[in-house]
C-alpha positions as CSV (number, residue, x, y, z in Angstrom):
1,X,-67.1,-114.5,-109.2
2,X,-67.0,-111.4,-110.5
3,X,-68.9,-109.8,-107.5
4,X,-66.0,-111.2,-105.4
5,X,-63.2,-109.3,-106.7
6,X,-65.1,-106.3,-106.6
7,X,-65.8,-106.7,-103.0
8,X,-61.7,-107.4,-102.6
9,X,-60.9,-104.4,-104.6
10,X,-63.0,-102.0,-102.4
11,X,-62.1,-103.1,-98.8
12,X,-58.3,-103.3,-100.2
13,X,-58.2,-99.2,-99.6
14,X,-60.1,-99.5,-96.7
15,X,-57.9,-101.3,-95.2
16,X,-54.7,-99.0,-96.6
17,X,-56.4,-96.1,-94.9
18,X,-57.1,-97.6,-91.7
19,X,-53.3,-98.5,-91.0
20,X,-52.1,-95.1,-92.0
21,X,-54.3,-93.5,-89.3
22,X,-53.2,-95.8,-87.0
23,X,-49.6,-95.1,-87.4
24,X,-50.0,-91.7,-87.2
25,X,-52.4,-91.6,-83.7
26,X,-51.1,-94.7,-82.3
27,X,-47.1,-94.6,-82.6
28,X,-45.2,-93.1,-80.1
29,X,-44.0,-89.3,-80.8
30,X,-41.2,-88.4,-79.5
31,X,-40.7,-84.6,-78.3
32,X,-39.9,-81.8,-80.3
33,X,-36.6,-80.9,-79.6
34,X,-36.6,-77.4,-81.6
35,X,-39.1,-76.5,-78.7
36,X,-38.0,-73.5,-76.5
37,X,-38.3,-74.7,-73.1
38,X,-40.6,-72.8,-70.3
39,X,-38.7,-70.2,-68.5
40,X,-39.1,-71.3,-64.6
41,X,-38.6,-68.3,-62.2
42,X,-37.5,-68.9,-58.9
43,X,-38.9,-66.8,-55.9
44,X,-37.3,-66.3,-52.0
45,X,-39.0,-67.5,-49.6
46,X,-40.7,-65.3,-47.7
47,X,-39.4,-64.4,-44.5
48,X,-41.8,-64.7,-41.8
49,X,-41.4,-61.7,-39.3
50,X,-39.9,-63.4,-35.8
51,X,-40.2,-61.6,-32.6
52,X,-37.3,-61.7,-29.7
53,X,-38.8,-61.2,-25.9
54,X,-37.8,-58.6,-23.9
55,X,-34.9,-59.3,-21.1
56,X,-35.8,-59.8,-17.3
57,X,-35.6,-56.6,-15.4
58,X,-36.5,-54.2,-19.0
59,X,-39.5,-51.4,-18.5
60,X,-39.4,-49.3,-21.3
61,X,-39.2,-45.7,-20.8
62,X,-42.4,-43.6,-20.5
63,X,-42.8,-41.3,-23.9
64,X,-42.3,-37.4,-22.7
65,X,-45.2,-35.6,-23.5
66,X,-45.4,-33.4,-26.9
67,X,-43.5,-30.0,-26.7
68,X,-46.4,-26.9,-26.8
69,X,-46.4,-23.1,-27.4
70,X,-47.5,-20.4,-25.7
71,X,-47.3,-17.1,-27.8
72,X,-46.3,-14.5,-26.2
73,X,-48.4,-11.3,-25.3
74,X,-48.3,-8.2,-28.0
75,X,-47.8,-4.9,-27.1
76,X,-51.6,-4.0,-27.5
77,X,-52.4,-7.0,-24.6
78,X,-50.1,-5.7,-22.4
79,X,-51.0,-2.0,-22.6
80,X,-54.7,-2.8,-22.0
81,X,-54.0,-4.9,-19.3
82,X,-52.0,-2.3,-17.9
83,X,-55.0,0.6,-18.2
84,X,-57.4,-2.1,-16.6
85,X,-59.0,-2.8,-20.0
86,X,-59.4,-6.5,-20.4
87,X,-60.9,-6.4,-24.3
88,X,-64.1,-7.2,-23.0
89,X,-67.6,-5.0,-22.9
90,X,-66.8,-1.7,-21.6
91,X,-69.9,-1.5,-20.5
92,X,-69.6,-4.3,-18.2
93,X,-73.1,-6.3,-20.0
94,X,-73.3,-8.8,-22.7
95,X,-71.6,-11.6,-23.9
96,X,-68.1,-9.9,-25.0
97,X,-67.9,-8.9,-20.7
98,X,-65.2,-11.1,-19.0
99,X,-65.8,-12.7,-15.0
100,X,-62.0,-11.5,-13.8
101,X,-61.7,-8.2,-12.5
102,X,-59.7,-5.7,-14.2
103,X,-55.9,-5.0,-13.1
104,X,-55.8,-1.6,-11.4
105,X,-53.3,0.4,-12.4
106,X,-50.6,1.4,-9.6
107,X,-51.5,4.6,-8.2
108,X,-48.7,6.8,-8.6
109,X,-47.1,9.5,-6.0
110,X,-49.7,12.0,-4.6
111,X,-48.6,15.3,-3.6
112,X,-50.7,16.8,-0.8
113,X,-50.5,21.0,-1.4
114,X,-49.5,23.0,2.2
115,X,-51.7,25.3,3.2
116,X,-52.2,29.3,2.0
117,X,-50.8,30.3,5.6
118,X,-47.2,28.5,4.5
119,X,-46.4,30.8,1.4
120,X,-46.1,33.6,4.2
121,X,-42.3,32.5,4.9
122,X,-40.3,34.1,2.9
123,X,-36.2,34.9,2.7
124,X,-35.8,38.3,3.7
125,X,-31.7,37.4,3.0
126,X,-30.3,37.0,-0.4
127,X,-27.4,34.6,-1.0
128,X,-23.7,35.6,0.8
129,X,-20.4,35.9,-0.4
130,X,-18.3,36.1,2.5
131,X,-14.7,35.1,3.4
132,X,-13.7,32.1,5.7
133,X,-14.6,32.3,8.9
134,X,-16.8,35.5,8.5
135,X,-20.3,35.0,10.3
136,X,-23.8,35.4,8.8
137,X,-26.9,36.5,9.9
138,X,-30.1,35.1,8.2
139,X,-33.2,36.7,8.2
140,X,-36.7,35.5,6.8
141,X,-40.4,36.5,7.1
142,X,-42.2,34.6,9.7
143,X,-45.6,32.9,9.4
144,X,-48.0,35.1,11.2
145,X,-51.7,33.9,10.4
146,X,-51.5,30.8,11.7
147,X,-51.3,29.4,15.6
148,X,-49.7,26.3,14.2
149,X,-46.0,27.4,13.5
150,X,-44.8,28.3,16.9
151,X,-40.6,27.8,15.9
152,X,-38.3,27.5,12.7
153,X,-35.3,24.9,12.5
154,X,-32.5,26.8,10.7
155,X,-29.4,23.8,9.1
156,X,-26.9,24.8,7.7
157,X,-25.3,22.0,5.0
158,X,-22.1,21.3,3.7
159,X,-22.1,20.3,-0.5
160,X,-20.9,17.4,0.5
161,X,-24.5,16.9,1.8
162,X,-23.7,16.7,6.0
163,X,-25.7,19.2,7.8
164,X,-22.3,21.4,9.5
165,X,-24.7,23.3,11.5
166,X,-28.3,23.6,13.1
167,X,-30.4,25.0,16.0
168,X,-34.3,26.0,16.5
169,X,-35.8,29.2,17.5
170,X,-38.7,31.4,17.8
171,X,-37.8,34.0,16.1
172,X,-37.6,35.1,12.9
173,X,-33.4,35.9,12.1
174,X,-30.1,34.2,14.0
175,X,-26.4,34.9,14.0
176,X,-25.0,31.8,11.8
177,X,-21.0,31.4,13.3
178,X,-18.0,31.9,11.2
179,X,-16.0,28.9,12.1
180,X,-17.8,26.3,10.7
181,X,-17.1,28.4,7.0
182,X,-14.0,26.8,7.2
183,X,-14.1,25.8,3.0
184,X,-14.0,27.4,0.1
185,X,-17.1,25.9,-0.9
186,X,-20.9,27.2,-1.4
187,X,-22.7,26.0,1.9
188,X,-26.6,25.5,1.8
189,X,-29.0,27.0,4.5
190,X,-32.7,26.3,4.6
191,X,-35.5,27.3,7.2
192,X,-38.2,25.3,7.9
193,X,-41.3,25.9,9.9
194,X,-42.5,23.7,13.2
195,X,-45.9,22.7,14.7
196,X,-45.9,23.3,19.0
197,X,-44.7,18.9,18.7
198,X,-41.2,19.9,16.7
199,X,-42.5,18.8,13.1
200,X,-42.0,19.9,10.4
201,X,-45.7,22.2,8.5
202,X,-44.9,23.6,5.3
203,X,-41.4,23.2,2.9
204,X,-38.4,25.2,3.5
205,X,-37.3,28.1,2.0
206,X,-33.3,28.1,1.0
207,X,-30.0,29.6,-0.1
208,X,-26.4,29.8,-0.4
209,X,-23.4,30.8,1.7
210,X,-19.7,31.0,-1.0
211,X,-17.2,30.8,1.0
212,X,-13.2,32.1,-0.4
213,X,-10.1,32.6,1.0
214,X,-9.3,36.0,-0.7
């Protein structure tokens, strides 16, 4: 008898202890409500790119071509371009010689000298001062060593630059008229020897006529 109030006495707490944990992992909890709820972030959809054909008849237009630069030529360039240099081998071998040709410069104007036999004419008259309407007589020294001169073409010339006067002859002075010194102006004269064909052979020789009225 004793035994079985022992027995009672020990599964008594067993028993106390199995319904406490029972209450507290079988009962329904209800939710904290000191709990801070979750912050839920809403996002935009994202736009999904849309493309919108062309209309009927559209070509687009053709893309011009990129600007480019041509610098222009210094000084030096232009100078040694201008001698014929092309700033390649002067020598005209090895790798620094170019295949154009060099620009040539432009020959410039050439002056042929007349021969010895011209510097023989000479102005045996020195420059007048006469009155208007006086005559003059010109007189020069002929060219004698050569067959080629055969006659001299004497002009006289107004300053306004028209020839007022001219004639040819053989020999070597002529009687200039007075009435064409009609001016009170300084005319020109010039002789000028000819081959046998009536052209000119060596440079005139020159001189002034003043013409006043007092």
């Amino acid at each position: 008898m004793r035994k079985f109030w022992l027995v009672i006495l020990l599964a008594v707490p067993l028993v106390l202890v199995a319904c406490g944990g029972g209450d507290d992992g079988g009962g329904d909890t209800e939710p904290d409500q000191s709990a801070t709820p979750a912050t839920v972030t809403s996002e935009p959809p994202t736009s999904v790119p849309t493309w919108t054909p062309s209309p009927e008849g559209w070509r687009p237009s053709p893309t011009p071509p990129p600007a480019t630069w041509t610098p222009q030529p210094t000084r030096e360039e232009v100078e040694n371009v201008g001698s014929g240099n092309t700033g390649g081998n002067t020598s005209g071998t090895g790798s620094g010689s170019s295949n154009e040709p060099a620009v040539q410069p432009t020959a410039g104007p050439t002056w042929t000298p007349q021969p010895d036999w011209c510097y023989e004419l000479a102005s045996i008259s020195e420059d007048f001062r006469i009155q208007a309407g006086q005559p003059v007589t010109l007189s020069w020294q002929p060219v004698t060593s050569s067959a080629v001169v055969t006659h001299y073409v004497v002009k006289v010339r107004h300053p306004g630059g028209a020839d007022v006067w001219a004639e040819i002859t053989a020999d070597s002075t002529i009687g200039l008229p007075g009435d064409i010194f009609n001016q009170a102006v300084a005319y020109g004269w010039q002789i000028q020897p000819l081959d046998g064909d009536g052209e000119p052979v060596c440079f005139p020789i020159s001189g002034e006529i003043v013409v006043s009225f007092e």
